[in-house]
SERO-4910 file (N, C-alpha, C, O; in steps of 0.05 Angstrom, whole numbers):
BEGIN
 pado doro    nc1    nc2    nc3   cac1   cac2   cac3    cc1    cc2    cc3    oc1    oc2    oc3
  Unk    A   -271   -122    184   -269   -114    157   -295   -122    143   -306   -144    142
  Unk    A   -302    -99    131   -329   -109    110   -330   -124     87   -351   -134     78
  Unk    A   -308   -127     77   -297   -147     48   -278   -159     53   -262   -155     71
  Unk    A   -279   -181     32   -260   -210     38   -238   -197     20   -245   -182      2
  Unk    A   -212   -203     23   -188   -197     12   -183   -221    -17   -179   -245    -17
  Unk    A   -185   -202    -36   -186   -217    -63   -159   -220    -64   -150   -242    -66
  Unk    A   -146   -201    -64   -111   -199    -78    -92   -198    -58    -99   -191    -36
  Unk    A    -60   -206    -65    -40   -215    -45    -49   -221    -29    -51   -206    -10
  Unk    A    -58   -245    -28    -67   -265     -5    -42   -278      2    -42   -293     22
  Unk    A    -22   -275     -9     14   -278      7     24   -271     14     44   -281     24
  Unk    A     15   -246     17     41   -225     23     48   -228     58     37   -240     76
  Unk    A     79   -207     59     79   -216     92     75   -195     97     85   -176     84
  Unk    A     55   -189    126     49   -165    134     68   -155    154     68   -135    168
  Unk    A     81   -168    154    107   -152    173    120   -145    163    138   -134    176
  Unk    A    125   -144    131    141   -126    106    118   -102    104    127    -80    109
  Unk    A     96   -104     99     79    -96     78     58    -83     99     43    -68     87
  Unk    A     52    -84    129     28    -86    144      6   -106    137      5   -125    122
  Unk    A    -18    -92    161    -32   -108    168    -60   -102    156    -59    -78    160
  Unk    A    -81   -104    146    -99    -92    136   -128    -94    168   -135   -111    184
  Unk    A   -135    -69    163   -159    -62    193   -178    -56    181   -198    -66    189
  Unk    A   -181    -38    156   -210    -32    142   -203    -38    112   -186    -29     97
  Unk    A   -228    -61    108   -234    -51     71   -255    -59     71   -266    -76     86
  Unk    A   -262    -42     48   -288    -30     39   -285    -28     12   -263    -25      2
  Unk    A   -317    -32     -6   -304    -22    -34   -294      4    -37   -306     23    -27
  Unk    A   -265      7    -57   -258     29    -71   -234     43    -41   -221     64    -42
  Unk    A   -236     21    -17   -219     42      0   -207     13     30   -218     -5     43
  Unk    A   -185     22     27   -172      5     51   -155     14     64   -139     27     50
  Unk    A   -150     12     88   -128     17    120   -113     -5    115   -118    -27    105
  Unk    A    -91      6    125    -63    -19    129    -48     -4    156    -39     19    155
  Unk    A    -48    -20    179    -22     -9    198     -1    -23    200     -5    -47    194
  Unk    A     23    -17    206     50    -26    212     61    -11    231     58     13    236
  Unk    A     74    -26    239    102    -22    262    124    -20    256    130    -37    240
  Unk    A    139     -7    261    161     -4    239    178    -14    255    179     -7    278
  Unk    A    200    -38    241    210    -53    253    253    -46    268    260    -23    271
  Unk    A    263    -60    271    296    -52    283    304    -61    241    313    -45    224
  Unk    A    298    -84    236    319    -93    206    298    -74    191    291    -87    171
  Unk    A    286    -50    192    282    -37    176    298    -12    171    297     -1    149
  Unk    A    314     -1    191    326     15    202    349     19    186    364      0    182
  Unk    A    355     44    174    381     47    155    407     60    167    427     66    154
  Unk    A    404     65    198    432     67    217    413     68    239    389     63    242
  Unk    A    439     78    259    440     74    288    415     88    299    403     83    320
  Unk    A    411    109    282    388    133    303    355    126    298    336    139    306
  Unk    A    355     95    278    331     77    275    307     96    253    284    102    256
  Unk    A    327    100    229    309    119    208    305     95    198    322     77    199
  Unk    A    274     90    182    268     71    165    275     86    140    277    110    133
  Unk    A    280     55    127    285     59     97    249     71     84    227     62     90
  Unk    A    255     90     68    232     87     49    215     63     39    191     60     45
  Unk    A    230     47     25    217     21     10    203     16     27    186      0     20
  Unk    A    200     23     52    178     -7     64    157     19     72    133     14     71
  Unk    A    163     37     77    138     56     71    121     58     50     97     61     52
  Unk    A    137     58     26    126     59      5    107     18      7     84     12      7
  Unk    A    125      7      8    112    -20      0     87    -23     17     72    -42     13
  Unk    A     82     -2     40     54    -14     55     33     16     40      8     18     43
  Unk    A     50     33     25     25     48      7     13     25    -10    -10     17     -7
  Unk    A     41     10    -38     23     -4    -56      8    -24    -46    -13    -30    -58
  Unk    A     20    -41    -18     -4    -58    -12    -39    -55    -14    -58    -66    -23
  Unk    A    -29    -25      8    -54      1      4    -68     -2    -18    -92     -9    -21
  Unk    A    -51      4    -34    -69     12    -64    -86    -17    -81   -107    -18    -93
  Unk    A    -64    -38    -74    -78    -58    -76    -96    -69    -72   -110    -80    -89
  Unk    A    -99    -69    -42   -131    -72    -28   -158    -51    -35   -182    -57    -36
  Unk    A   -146    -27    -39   -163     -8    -48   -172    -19    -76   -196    -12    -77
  Unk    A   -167    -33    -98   -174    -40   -120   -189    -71   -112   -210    -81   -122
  Unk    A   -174    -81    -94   -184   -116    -81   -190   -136   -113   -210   -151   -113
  Unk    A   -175   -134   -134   -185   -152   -153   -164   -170   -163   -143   -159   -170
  Unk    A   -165   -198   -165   -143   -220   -159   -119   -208   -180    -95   -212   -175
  Unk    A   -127   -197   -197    -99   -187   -219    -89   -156   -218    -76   -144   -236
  Unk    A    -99   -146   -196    -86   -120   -193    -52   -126   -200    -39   -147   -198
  Unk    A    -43    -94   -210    -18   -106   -204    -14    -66   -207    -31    -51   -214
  Unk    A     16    -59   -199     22    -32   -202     29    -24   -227     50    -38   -232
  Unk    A     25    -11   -245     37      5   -268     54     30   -259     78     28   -266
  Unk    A     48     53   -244     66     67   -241     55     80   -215     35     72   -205
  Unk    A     69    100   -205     73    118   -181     79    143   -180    102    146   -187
  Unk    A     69    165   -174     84    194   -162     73    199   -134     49    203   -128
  Unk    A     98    196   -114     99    199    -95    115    218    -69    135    231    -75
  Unk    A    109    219    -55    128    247    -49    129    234    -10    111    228      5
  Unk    A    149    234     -7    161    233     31    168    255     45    188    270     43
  Unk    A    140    256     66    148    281     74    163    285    104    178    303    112
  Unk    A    156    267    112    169    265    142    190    240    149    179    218    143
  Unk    A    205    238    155    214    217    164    211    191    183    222    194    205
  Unk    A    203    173    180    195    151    200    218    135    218    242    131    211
  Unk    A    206    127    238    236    117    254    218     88    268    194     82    272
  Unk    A    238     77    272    234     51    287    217     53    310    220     73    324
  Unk    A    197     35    317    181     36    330    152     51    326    131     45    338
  Unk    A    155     70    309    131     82    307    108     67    284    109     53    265
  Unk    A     90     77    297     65     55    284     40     76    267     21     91    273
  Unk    A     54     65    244     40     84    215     14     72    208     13     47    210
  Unk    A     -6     87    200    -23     76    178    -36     76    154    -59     68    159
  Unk    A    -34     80    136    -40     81    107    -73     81     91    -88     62     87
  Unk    A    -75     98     88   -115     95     75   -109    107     52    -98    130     49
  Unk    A   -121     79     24   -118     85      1   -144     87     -8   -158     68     -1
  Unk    A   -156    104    -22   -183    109    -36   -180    112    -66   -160    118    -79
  Unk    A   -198    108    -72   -196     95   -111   -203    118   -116   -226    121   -109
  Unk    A   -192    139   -127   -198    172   -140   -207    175   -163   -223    193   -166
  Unk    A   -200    158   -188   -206    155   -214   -210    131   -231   -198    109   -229
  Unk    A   -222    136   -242   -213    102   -271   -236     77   -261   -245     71   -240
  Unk    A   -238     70   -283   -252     47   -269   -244     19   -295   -225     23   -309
  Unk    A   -259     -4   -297   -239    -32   -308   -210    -23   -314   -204     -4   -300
  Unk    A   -197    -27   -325   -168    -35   -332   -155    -17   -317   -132    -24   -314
  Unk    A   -162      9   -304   -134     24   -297   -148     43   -283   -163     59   -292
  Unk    A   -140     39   -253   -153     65   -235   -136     69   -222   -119     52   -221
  Unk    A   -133     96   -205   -117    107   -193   -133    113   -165   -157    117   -159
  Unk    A    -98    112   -146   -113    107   -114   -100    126   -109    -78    127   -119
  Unk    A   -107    147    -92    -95    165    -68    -90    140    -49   -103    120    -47
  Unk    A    -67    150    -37    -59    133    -15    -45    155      5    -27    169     -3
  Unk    A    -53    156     26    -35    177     53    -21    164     76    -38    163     95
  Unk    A     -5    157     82     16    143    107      4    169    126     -3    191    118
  Unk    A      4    160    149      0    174    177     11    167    188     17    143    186
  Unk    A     26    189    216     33    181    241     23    188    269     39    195    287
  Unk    A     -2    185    272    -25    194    290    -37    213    266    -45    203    245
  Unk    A    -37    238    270    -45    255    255    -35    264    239    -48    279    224
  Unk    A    -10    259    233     24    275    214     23    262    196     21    238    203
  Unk    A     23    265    164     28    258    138     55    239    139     49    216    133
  Unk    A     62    240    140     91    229    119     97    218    103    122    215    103
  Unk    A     79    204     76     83    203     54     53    200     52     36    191     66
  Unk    A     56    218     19     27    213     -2     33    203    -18     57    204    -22
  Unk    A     16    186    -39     18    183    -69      3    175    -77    -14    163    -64
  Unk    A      3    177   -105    -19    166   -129    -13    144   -133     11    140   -130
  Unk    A    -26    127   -140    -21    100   -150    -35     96   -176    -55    110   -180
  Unk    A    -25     79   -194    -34     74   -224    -35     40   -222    -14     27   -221
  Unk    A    -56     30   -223    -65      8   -221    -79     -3   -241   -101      6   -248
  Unk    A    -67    -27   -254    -80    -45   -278    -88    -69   -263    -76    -82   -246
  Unk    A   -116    -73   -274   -124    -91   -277   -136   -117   -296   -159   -124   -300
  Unk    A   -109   -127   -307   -111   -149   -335   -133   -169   -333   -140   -175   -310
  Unk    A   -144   -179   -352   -158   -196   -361   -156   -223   -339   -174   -235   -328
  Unk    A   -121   -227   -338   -106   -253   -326    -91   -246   -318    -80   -224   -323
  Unk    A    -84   -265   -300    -50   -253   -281    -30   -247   -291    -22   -270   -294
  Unk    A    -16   -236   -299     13   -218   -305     17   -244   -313     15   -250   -336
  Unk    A     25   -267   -292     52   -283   -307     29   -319   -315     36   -343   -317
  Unk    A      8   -308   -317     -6   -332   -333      4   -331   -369     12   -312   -383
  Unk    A     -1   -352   -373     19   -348   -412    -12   -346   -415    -29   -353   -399
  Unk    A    -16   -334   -445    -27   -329   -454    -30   -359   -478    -10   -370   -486
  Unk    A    -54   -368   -486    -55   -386   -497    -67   -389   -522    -67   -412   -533
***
């Protein structure tokens, strides 16, 4: 990776993935999709954790310690199943200080299965620092 990871420096990447490329304005995340992700027997993943390795995506694509999400339009197009190993590339499309927006695309080799926009603020201070 060409840049040091400013933001969610906690997160768990076996919820969220793993990050392979960042760069300014653009970052890769892969994951494996796990069995306790699985919403029955025939091993369909739940959405949320698709979606949760886009906003990580989008996160790293911004890389600034107070990123945080404001909003989303997103759309699922294929279904993901257990075992298969997705990857996510978010690129910063618009905006720049307080509020940019990331394209983010999930892949499955070559196959889409979810896109979205991301709406990304970036405050002064962290969300839950008080104000003084």
């Amino acid at each position: 990776m060409d840049s040091e990871i400013l933001t969610h420096k906690h997160i768990n990447h076996e919820l969220c993935g793993t990050p392979i490329e960042l760069e300014l304005n653009r970052a890769v995340i892969e994951m494996t999709m796990k069995e306790f992700m699985a919403v029955d027997e025939k091993g369909l993943i739940h959405g949320g954790f698709i979606f949760s390795l886009a906003d990580y995506t989008a996160m790293l694509a911004i890389n600034h310690p107070n990123v945080v999400l404001a909003g989303a339009e997103v759309r699922f197009i294929k279904p993901v199943a257990v075992g298969d190993k997705v990857q996510a590339e978010g690129c910063v499309i618009a905006g720049s200080g307080k509020i940019q927006t990331v394209k983010v695309v999930v892949r499955r080799n070559t196959e889409t299965v979810f896109e979205g926009s991301f709406f990304c603020a970036i405050p002064k201070h962290h969300v839950l620092e008080q104000k003084k």
